[in-house]
C-alpha positions as CSV (number, residue, x, y, z in Angstrom):
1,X,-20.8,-36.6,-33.6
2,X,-19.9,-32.9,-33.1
3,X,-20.8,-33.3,-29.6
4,X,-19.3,-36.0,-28.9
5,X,-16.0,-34.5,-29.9
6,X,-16.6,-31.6,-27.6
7,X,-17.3,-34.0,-24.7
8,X,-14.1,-35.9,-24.9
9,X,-12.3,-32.1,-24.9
10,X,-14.2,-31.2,-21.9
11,X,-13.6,-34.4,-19.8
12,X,-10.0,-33.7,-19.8
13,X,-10.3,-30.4,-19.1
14,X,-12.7,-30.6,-15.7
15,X,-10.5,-33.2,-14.6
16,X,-7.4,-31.6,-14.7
17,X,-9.4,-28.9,-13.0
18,X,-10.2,-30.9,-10.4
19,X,-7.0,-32.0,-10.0
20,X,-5.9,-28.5,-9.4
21,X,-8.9,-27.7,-7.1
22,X,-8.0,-30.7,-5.2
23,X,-4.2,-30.0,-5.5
24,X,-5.1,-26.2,-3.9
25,X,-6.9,-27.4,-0.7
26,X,-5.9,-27.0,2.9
27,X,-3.8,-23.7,1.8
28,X,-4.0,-21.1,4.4
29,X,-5.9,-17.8,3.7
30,X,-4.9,-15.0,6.0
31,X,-4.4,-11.5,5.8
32,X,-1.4,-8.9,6.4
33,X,-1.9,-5.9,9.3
34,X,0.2,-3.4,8.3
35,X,0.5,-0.1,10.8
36,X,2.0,2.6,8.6
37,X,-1.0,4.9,7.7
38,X,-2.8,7.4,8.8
39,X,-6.0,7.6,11.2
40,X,-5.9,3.4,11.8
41,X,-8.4,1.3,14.2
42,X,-6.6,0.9,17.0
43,X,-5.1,-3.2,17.6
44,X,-8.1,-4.1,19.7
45,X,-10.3,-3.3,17.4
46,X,-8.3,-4.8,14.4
47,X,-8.8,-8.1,16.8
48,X,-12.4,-7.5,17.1
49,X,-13.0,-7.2,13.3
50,X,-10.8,-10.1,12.5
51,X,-12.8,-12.3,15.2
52,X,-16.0,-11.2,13.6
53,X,-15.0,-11.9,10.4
54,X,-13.8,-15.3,10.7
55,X,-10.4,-14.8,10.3
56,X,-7.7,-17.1,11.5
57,X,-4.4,-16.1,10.5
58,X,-2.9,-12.6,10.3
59,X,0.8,-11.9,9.0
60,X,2.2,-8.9,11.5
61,X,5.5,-7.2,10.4
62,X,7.1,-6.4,13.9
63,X,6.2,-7.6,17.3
64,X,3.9,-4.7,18.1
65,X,3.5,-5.1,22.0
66,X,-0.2,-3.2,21.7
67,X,-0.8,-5.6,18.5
68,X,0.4,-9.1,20.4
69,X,-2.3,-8.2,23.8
70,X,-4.6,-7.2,21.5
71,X,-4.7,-10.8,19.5
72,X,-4.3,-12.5,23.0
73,X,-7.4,-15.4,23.7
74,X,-8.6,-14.3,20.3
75,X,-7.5,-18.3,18.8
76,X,-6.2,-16.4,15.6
77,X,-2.7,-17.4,14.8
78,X,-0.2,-14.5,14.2
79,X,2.6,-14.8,12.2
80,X,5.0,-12.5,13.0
81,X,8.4,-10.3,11.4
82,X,11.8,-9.2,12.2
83,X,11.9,-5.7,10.9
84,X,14.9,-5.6,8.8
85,X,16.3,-3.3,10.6
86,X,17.1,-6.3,14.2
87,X,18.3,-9.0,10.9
88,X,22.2,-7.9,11.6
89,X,22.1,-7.4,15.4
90,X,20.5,-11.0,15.6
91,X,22.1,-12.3,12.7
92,X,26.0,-11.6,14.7
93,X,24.9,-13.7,17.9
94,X,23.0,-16.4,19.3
95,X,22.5,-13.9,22.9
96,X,20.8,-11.4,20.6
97,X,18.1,-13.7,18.8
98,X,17.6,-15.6,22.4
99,X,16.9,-11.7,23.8
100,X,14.6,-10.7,20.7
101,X,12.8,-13.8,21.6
102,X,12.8,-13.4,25.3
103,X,11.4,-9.8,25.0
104,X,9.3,-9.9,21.8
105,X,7.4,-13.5,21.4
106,X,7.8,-15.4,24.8
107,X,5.8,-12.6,27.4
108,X,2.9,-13.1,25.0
109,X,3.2,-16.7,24.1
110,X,0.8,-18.8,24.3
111,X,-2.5,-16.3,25.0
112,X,-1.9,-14.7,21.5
113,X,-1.0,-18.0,19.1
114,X,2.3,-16.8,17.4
115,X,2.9,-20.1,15.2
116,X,5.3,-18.3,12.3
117,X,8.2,-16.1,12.5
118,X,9.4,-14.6,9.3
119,X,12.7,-12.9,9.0
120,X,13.4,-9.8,7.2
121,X,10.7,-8.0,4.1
122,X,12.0,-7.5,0.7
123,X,15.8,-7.5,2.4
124,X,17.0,-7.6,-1.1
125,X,15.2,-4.0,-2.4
126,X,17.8,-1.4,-0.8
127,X,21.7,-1.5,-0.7
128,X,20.9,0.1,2.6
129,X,19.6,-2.8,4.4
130,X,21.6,-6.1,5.7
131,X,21.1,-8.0,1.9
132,X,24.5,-8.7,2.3
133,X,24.3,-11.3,4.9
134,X,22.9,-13.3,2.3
135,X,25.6,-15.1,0.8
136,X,25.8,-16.5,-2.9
137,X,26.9,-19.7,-4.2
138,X,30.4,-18.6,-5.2
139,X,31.2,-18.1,-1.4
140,X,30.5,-21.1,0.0
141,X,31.7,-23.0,-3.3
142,X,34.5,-21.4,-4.7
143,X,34.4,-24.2,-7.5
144,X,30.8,-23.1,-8.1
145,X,30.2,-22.0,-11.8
146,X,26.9,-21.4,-13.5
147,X,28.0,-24.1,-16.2
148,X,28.4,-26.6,-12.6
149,X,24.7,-25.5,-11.9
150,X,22.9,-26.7,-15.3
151,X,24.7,-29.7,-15.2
């Protein structure tokens, strides 16, 4: 009887397991290139050992010129940042994201596959950066409260 109780705990439990397992497939897996160390492979041969092992999606955090050749013909897709640091000047006016775009993604589009573009890193973390273009609730509602919010 004991183990039948402990079989009709289990059963549950593996399925909502599987439930999750199932719920988790088709995510994708990639990994993140960051450049700011010492005594790093040089981008080819970051593209070499992502090709040989498997890889298929890499996050970039600028649009390296040496890094987008380097992935070109290589069928991994590259997603790639605006450095915090371009968020203001293409933020002000549609000419300066249509530039950034022109120089940055369209020469190397589409040899090297560049299928995300993420703007801004952790723009919230310094006073110094452009967190402010972010705007909060209050300023585009004015008659935004947090009482209007849990209602």
């Amino acid at each position: 009887m004991a183990n039948g109780r402990r079989l009709l705990t289990v059963i549950p439990l593996l399925t909502v397991s599987l439930f999750f397992l199932e719920a988790c497939n088709g995510g994708k897996v990639g990994v993140c290139y960051g450049r700011n160390a010492d005594d790093l492979p040089t981008p080819d041969k970051v593209a070499q050992l992502t090709q040989l092992h498997s890889i298929k999606y890499v996050r970039i955090y600028d649009a390296n010129i040496q890094v987008l050749k380097a992935f070109a013909n290589t069928g991994v897709e590259l997603m790639i940042g605006i450095p915090n640091s371009d968020l203001l000047a293409i933020s002000q006016f549609q000419s300066n994201a249509d530039s950034w775009l022109k120089n940055n993604i369209l020469p190397y589009y589409p040899a090297t596959m560049i299928t995300y573009i993420t703007v801004g890193a952790e723009i919230t973390e310094s006073p110094a950066n452009v967190s402010s273009l972010v705007l909060s609730f209050h300023d585009q509602d004015p008659d935004f409260t947090e009482e209007s919010w849990s209602a």
